[in-house]
C-alpha positions in Angstrom: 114.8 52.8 132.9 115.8 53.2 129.1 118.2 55.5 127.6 116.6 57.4 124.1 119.2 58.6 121.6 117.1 61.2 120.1 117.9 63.1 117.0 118.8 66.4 116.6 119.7 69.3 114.6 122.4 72.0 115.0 120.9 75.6 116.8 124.1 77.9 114.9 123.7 80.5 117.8 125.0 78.6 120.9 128.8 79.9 121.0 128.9 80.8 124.6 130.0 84.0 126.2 132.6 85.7 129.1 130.0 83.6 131.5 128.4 80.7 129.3 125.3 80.7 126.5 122.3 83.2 128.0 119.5 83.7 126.0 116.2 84.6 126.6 113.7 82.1 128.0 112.1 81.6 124.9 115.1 80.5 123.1 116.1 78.1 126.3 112.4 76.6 125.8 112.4 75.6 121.5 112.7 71.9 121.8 115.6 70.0 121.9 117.6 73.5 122.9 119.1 73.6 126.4 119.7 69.3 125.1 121.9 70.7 122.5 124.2 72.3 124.8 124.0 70.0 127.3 124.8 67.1 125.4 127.6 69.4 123.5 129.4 70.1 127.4 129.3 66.6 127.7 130.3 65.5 124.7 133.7 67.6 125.2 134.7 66.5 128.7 136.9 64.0 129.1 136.8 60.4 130.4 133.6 61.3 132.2 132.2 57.9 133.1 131.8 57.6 136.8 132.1 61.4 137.5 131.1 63.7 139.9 129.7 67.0 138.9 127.7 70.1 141.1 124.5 71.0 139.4 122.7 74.5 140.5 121.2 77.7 139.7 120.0 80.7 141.1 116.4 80.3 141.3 115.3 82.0 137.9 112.5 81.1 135.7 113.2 77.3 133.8 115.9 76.7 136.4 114.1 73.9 138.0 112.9 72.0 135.1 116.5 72.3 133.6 117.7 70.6 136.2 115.5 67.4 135.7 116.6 67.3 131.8 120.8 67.7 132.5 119.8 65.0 135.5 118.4 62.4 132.8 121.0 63.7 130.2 124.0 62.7 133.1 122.7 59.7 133.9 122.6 58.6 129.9 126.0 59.6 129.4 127.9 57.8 132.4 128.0 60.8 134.5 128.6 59.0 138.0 127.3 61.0 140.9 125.5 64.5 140.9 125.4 67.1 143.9 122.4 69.4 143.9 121.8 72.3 145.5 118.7 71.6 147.7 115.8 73.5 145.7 117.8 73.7 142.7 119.6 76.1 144.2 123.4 77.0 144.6 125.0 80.5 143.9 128.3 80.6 141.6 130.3 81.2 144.7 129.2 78.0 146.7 129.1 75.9 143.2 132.5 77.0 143.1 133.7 75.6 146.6 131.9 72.6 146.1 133.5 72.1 143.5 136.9 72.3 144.6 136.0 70.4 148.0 135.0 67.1 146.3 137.3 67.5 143.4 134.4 67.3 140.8 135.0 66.8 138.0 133.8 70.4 137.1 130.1 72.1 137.7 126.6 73.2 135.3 126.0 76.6 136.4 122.1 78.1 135.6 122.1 81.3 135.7 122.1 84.7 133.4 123.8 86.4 136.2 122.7 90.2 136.7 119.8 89.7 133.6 116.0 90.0 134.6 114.1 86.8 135.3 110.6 85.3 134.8 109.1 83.7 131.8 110.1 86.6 128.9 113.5 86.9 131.3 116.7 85.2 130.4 118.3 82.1 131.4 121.9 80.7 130.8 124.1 78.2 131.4 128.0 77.9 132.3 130.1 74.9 132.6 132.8 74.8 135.5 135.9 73.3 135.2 137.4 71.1 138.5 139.3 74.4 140.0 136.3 75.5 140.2 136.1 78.2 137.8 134.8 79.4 134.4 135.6 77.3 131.6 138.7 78.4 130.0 138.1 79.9 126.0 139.6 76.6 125.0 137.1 74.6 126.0 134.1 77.0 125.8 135.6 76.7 121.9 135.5 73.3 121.9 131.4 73.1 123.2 130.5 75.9 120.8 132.4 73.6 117.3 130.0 70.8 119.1 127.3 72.5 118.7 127.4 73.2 115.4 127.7 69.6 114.3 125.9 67.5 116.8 123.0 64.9 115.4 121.7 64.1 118.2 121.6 63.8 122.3 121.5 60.6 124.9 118.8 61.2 127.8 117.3 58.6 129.9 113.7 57.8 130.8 112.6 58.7 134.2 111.0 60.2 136.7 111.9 63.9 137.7 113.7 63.9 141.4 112.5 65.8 144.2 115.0 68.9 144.6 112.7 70.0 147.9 114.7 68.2 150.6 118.3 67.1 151.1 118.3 63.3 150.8 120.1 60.6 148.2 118.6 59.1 144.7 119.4 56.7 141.9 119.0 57.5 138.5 119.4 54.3 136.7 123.3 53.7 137.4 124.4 57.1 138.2 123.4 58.7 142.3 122.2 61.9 142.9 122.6 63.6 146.1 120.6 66.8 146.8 122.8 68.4 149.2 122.6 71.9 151.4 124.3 74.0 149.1 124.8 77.1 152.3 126.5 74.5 154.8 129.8 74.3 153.1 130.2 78.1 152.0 129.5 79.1 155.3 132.0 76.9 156.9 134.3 77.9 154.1 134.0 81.6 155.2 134.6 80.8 158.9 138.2 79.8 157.6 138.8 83.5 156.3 137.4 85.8 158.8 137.2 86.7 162.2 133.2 85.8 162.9 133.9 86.8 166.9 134.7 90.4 165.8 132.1 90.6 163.2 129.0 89.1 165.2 130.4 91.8 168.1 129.9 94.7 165.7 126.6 93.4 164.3 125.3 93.0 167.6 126.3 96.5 168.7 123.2 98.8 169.2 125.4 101.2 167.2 125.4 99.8 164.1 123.3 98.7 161.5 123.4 97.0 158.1 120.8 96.5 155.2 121.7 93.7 152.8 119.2 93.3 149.8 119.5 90.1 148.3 117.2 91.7 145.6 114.9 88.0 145.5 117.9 86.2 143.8 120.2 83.6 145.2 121.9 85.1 147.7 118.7 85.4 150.3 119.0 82.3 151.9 122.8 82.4 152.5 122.6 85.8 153.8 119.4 84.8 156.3 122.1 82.0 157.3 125.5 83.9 157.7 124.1 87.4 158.8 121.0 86.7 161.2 122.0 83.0 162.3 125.4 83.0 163.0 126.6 86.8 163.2 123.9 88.0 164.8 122.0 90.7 163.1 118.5 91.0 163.9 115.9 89.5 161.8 115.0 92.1 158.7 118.7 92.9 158.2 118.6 90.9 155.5 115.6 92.3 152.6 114.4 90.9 149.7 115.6 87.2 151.0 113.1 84.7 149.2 114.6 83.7 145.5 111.7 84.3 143.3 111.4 82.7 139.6 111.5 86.5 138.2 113.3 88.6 140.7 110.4 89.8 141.9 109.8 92.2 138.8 113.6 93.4 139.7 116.5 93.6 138.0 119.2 91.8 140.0 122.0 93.9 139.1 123.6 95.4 142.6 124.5 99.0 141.2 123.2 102.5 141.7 120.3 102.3 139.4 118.4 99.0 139.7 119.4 98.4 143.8 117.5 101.7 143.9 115.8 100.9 147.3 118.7 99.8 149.5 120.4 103.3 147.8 117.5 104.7 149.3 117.7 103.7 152.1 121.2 104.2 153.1 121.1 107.7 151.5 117.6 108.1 153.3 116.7 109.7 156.8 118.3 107.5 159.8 120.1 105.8 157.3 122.0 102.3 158.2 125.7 102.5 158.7 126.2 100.2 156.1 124.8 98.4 153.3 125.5 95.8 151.0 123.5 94.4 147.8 124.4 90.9 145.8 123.2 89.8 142.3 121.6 87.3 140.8 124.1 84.2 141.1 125.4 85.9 144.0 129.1 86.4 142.8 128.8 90.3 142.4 128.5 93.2 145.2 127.8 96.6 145.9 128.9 98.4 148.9 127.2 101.6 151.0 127.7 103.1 154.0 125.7 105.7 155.6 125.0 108.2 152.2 128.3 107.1 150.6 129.0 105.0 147.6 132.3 102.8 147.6 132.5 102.0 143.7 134.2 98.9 142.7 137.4 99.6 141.7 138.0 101.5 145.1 136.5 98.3 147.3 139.2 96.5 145.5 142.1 98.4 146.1 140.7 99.2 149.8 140.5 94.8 150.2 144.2 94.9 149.2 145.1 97.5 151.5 143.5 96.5 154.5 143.8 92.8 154.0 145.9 92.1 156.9 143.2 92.7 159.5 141.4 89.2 158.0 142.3 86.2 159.5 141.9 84.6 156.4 144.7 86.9 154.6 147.6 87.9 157.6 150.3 85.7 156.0 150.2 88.2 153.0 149.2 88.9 149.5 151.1 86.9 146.6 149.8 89.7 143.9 146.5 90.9 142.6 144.6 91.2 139.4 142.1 93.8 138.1 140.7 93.1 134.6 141.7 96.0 132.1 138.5 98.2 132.5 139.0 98.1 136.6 140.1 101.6 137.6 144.1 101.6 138.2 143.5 102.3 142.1 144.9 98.6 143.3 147.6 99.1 141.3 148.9 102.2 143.6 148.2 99.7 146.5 150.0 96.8 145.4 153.4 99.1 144.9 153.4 99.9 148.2 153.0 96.5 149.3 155.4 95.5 147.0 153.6 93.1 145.3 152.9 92.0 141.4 149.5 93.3 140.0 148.3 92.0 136.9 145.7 93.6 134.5 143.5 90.6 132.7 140.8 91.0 129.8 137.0 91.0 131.4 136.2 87.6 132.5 137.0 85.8 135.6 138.3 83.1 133.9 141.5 85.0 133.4 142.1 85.3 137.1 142.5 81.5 136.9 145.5 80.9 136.0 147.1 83.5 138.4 145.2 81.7 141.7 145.8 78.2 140.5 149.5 79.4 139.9 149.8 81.6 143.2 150.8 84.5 141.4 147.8 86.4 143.1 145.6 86.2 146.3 143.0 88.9 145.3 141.2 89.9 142.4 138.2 92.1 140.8 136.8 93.8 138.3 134.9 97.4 138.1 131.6 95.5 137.0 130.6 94.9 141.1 133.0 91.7 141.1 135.5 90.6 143.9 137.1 87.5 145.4 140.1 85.7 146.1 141.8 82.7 145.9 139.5 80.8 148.4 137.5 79.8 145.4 137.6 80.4 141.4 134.9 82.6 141.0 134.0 86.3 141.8 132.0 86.1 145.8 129.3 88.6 146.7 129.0 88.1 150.3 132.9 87.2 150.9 133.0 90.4 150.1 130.7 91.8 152.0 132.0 89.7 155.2 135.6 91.7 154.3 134.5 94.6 154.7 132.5 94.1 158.0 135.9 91.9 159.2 137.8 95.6 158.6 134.8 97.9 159.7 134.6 95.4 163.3 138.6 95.8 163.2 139.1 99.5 162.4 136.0 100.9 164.2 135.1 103.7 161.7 132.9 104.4 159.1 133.5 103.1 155.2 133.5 107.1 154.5 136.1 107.5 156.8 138.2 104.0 155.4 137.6 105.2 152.2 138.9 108.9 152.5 141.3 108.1 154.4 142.6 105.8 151.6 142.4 108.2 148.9 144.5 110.6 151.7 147.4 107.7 151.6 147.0 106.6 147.7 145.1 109.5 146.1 141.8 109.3 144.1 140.9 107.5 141.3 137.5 109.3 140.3 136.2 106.6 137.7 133.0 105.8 136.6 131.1 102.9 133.7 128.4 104.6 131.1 126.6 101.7 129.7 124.7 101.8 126.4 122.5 98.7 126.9 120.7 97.1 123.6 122.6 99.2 121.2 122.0 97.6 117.5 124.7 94.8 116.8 125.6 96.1 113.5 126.9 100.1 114.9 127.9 99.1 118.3 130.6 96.7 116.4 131.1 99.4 113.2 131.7 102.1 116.8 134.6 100.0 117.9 136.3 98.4 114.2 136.4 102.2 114.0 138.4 103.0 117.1 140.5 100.0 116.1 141.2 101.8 113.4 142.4 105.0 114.8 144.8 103.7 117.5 147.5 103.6 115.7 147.5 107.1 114.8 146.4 109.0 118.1 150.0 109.0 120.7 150.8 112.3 120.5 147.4 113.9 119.5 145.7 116.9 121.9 142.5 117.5 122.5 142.4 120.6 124.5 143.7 120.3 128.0 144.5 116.5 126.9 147.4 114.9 125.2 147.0 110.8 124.2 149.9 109.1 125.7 149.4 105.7 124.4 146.3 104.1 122.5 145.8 100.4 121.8 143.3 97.5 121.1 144.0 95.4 124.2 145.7 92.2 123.7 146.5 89.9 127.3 149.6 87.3 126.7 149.1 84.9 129.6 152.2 84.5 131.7 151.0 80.7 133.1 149.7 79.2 129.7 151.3 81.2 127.1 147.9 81.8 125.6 146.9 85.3 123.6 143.6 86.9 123.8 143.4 90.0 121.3 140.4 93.0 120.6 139.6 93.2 124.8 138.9 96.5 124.5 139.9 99.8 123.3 142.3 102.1 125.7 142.8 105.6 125.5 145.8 107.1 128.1 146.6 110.5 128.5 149.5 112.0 129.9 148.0 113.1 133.1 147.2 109.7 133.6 143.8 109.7 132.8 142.3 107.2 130.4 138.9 106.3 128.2 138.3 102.5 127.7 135.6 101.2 125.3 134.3 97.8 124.9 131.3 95.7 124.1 130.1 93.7 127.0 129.1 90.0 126.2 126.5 89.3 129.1 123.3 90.9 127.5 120.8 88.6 125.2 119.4 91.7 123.2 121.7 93.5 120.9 124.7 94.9 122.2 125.8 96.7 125.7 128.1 99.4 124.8 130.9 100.3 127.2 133.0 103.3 128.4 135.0 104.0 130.8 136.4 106.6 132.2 139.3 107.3 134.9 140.6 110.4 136.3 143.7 110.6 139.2 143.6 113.1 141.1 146.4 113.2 144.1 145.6 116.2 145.5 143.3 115.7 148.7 142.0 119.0 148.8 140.0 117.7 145.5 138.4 114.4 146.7 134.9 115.7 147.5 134.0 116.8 143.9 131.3 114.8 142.5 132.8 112.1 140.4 130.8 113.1 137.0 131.4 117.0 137.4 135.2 115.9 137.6 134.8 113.3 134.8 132.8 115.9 132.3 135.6 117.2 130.2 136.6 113.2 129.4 132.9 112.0 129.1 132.6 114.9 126.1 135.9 113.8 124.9 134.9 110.0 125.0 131.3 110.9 122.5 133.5 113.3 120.7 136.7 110.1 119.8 134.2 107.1 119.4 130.9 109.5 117.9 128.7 107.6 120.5 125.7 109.7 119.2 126.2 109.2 115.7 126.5 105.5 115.9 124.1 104.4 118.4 122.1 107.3 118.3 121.6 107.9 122.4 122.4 111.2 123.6 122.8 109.4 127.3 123.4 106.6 128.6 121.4 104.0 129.9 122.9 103.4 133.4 126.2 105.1 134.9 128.2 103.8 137.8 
């Protein structure tokens, strides 16, 4: 077997984002491409030679053949061992804890997340540090100045490895182990919740769950955990085969493109509970029988009920939402008497709370929750917490969920996303908003007075470090707030945005629907940031 130092030239558009460099397939595919990054990651680790690293995706288009490239591209650089995920495939939660079991030295994540798949799709990558989460900015810095200088990449010649079935493999110096990527995560949730209880409830002839894995990663963990070892009946689990394009579906677990689970758990005979995943498998939407649990109320609902988990009795140290995230954990964690922490958009900010034990739970409103079992956000953990608290409680998630906003009040709150807005307006939108913070405490718009309004800056309280323009807050004295920001996981111009929060402690006024409560401050939000006139969309192009 040879090494080839091939030449190169710089691609200028490889800074990576909140969750590594996606592009479209297309762009992945232009020669020497995906080597460019990949030889850049490398080229900014540390003392890599005899490493151990996890290597994975979820299944999507060019996942597979991207593996046999960063394979060669390891082996030529001194990488030591690599664990595959049998197939190719590992979701971002189980990379994560694989991770952290062998003390790798960190992990190559494929995956574009919630983005379509297939050969037009999108693909990304994401390096993993050894805690097992997202690279830190620091280093995602570092890989992006890389790539804008790099001459050229180190791969060696060889054959391509079969990824089909678990087994051990040399390429030239450095061993490859594919590996059952669904072993260890399922062991690792057998450590955090009571499977007795929950296989009891799932076998019950009165209850019923539909979990649509929605073709992406998730399918075969959730075959394993629900219908092996919990004991739902076969066809609990929908959608379970990872296809190389979704299927023609958008992974993305929210009201609008998990359409048929909503369907079915709004639908005649409807299941008492439902449960959808993403792509990679780190995000989650919840459903019971016609009722939607948004994110930011699963969250503080986790927090609150956390001491019915095995995994969780000994108590909370704190929590973290991410500055968007509705401000309903933070009602929770008072009670408790515990810190809660509000961190930019990113999970890589939730880091350095876990590592430092500052916090025990985290999420954010975009379908994302997890704890400090791994470093990433974990779709099906959360799914298993809240069967653990449905088998321990013994009523409905409507009833949990009322019942919570009885004890903490409600936070209605819902996400209106503007997706491939125009670069150049979507950014001129929020240097404008920049520019009127400063002057808006104190200024009315009809029933509304601003109470504070900022650019959000995040000082970390482990490292020290500063991370400025997060996003665009809006408070009003009645403790209701707008939030604006630009998203950074789409490939195709720019995702617009807003959010908007209303508290309302009166329990006589939970059962309003959440945008008829929300109107006045979705008017005010076009009327501050003139939505329209910028992007020029009237509506937007998926609310949660």
């Amino acid at each position: 077997m040879t090494i080839r130092t091939v030449s190169t030239t710089p691609f200028f558009d490889q800074k990576p984002g909140t969750s590594g460099l996606r592009k479209a397939v297309p762009v992945f595919q232009q020669p020497n491409y995906l080597e460019n990054f990949i030889q850049s990651i490398l080229d900014s680790l540390n003392e890599i030679e005899g490493q151990t690293i996890v290597l994975g995706g979820d299944g999507r288009y060019y996942n597979r053949q991207s593996i046999q490239i960063i394979l060669k591209m390891a082996a030529a650089n001194g990488i030591g061992r690599v664990l595959v995920g049998c197939n190719g495939i590992f979701s971002t939660p189980a990379a994560s804890a694989v991770i952290r079991k062998f003390n790798a030295l960190g992990g190559i994540i494929l995956s574009a997340s919630h983005n379509p798949g297939g050969p037009n799709g999108d693909f990304g990558v994401k390096y993993n540090v050894t805690n097992g989460g997202p690279a830190p900015e620091k280093f995602t810095s570092a890989i992006f100045e890389r790539t804008k200088t790099i001459s050229e990449y180190k791969i060696l010649d060889a054959a391509d490895i079969n990824l089909d079935n678990p087994g051990s493999f040399n390429l030239g110096t450095m061993e490859v182990e594919i590996i059952d990527s669904i072993a260890p995560y399922v062991k690792l949730m057998q450590t955090l919740f009571d499977f007795d209880k929950i296989k009891a409830l799932l076998s019950s002839r009165n209850f019923k769950m539909c979990v649509d894995s929605l073709h992406a990663v998730t399918g075969p963990y959730a075959h394993t955990l629900f219908e092996k070892y919990l004991g739902a009946p076969k066809g609990t689990v929908k959608n379970g085969t990872p296809l190389e394009d979704f299927g023609g579906c958008h992974p993305d677990p929210n009201l609008v493109y998990a359409h048929d689970l909503v369907e079915i758990l709004f639908g005649e005979n409807a299941p008492d509970f439902g449960a959808a995943s993403d792509g990679d498998g780190d995000r989650n939407m919840i459903l019971g029988r016609n009722f939607f649990v948004t994110p930011s109320d699963s969250l503080a609902i986790l927090t609150a009920n956390a001491k019915l988990v095995p995994g969780y009795r000994g108590g909370l140290a704190g929590v973290a939402r991410s500055m968007p995230t509705s401000t309903a954990v933070d009602k929770v964690a008072e009670k408790l008497g515990i810190d809660c922490y509000e961190t930019p958009t990113g999970w890589k900010f939730f880091g350095n709370l876990l590592d430092a034990g500052k916090a025990t739970l985290c999420g954010e409103e975009s379908f994302g929750t997890g704890s400090n079992h791994i470093r990433e956000k974990d779709g099906l953990w959360a799914v298993l917490f809240w069967l653990n608290i449905l088998a321990v409680r013994g009523k409905s998630v409507q009833e949990i969920v009322q019942e919570h906003w009885e004890e903490y009040g409600r936070n209605y709150y819902s996400r209106h996303d503007y997706e491939e807005v125009k670069s150049k307006p979507a950014n001129d939108l929020m240097e404008q908003l920049r520019l009127m913070v400063g002057s808006l405490k104190g200024k009315k718009y009809g029933n509304y007075e601003v109470a504070y309004a900022d650019d959000f800056s995040y000082f970390d309280p482990i490292d020290g470090s500063i991370s400025k323009k997060q996003g665009v807050r809006i408070g009003f004295s009645d403790s209701s707030r707008i939030v604006f920001r630009l998203s950074g996981t789409g490939t195709k111009g720019a995702t617009l945005r807003v959010y908007i929060e209303s508290y309302e402690p009166d329990a006589s006024k939970h059962n309003i629907e959440t945008q008829k409560v929300l109107k006045p401050l979705i008017k005010l939000a076009d009327e501050i940031a003139k939505i329209k006139e910028f992007t020029g969309r009237s509506e937007p192009t998926v609310i949660t």
